[in-house]
C-alpha positions in Angstrom: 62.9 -12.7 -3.0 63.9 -8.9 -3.5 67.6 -8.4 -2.5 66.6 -5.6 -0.7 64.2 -7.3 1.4 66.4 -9.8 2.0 69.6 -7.6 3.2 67.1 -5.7 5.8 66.5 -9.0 7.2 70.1 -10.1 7.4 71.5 -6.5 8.7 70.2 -3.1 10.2 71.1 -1.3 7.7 71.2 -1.6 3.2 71.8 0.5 -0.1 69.4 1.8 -2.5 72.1 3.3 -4.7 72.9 5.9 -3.2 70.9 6.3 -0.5 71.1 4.2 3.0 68.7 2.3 4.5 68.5 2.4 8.1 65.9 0.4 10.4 66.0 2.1 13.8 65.1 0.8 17.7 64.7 4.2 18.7 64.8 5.2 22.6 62.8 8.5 22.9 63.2 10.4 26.3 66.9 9.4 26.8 69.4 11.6 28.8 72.0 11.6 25.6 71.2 11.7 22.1 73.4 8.8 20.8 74.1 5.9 18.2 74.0 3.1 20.1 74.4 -0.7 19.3 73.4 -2.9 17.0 70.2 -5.2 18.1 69.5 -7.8 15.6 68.3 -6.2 12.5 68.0 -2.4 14.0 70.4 0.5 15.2 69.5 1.7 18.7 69.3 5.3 18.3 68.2 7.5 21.8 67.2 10.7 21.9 66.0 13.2 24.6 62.8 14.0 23.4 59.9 12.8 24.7 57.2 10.8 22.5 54.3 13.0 22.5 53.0 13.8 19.2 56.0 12.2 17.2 58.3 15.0 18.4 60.5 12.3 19.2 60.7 11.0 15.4 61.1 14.5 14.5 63.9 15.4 17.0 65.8 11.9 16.0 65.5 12.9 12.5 67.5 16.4 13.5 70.1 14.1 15.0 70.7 12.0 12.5 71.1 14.9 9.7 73.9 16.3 11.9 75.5 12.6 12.6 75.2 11.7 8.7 76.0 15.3 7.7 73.1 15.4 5.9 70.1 17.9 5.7 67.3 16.8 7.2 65.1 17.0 4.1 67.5 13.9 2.8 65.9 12.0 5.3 62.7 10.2 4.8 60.9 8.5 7.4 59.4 5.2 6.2 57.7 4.4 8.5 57.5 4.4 12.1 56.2 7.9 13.0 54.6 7.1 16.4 56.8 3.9 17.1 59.9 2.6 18.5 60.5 1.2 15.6 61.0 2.7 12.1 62.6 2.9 9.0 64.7 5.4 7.4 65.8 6.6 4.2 68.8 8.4 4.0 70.0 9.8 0.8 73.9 10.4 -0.1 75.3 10.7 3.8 78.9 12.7 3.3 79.2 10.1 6.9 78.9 7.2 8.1 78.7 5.6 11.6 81.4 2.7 12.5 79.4 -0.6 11.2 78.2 1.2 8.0 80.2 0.9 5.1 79.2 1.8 1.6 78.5 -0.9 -0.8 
């Protein structure tokens, strides 16, 4: 089995040298944009826009660049455009969320 299969399964979250590899249970129409917790192998991410078109993907991704400190071009969506759940790529974050920790 790939090891980086088999560390998505065990956590939300792996490396890919230097980039991160985030799974997301995103929450799109939210009051706050926030990290949230950790729900088995996905990061709970909210956001306040609402899912029409994927402009919730897109405004997540917005969030996340300023959370990671990151331009939003570093971030690659997987998969997971028009879905609650998705999968990130994001490459060389100057920061990190508590419960990430580089390799």
């Amino acid at each position: 089995m790939n090891c980086l299969i088999f560390n998505m399964m065990e956590s939300f979250y792996s490396w890919d040298d230097d980039v991160l590899v985030l799974n997301i249970l995103g929450t799109p129409g939210a009051k706050l944009n926030k990290i949230g917790k950790v729900k088995g192998n996905q990061l709970k991410v909210s956001v306040t826009a609402q899912p029409t078109d994927g402009k919730a993907t897109d405004h997540m991704i917005a969030f996340l660049a300023t959370q990671f400190k990151v331009a939003q071009k570093d971030i690659e969506l997987v998969f997971g455009q028009f879905s609650i759940h998705k999968q990130l790529r994001i490459k060389n974050p100057s920061k990190l969320p508590a419960g990430i920790t580089r390799k």
